[in-house]
C-alpha positions in Angstrom: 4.7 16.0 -6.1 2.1 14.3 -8.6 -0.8 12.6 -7.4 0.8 8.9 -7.9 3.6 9.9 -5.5 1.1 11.2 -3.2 -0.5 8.5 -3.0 2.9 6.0 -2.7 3.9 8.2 0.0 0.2 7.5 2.0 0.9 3.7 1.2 4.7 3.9 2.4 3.1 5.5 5.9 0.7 3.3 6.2 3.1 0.4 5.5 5.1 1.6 8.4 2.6 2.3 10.5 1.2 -1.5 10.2 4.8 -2.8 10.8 5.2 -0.8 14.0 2.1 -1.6 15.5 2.3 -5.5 14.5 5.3 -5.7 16.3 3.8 -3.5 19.1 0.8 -6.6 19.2 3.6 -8.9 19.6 4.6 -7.9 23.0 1.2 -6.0 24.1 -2.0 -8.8 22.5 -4.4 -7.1 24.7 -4.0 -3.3 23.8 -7.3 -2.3 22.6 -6.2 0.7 21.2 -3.4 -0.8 19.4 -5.7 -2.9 17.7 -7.7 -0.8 16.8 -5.2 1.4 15.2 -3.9 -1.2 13.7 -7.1 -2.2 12.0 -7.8 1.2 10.6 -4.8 1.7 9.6 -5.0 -1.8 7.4 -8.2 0.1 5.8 -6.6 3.1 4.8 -4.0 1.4 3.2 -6.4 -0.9 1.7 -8.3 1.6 0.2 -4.6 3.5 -1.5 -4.0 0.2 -2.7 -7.2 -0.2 -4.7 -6.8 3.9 -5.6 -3.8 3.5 -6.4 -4.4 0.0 -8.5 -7.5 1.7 -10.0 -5.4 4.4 -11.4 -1.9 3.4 -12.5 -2.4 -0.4 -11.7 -1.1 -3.0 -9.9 1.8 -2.2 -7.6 2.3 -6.5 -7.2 2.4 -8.7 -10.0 -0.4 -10.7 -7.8 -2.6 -7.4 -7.6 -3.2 -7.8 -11.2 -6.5 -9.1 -12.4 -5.9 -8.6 -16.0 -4.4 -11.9 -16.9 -4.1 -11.0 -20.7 -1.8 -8.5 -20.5 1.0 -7.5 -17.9 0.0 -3.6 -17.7 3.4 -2.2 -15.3 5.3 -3.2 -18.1 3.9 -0.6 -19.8 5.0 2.5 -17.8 8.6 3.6 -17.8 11.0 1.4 -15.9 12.4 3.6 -12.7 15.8 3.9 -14.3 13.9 6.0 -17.0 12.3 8.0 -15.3 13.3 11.6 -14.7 
């Protein structure tokens, strides 16, 4: 595994991890430690994203700051990769 699918992979769990715990906070508000697991869990996949962004670019069209030029379409599409 390469280092951009390592880091997709961190994102993916993080991703999941948020989604759990959000619904989690629906039915428990209060949990401190849910919250607070929740909240570092937001910054670790904050900070992938902007790795991630910073090295290969934007994984959302509205992550891109580079107006001029749409920079994923530059990288193979997934059906050509190998």
């Amino acid at each position: 595994m390469n280092e951009r699918e390592i880091l997709l992979k961190k994102i993916r769990k993080y991703d999941f991890a948020l989604k759990e715990l959000n619904l989690y906070l629906d039915t428990h508000p209060y949990c401190r430690r849910a919250l607070s697991l929740f909240k570092n869990y937001k910054k670790l996949r904050s900070d992938c994203i902007n790795e991630f962004t910073s090295k290969y670019g934007p994984l959302r069209p509205e992550d891109n700051d580079d107006y001029q030029h749409w920079n994923w379409i530059d990288d193979l599409w997934p059906w050509e990769r190998s």
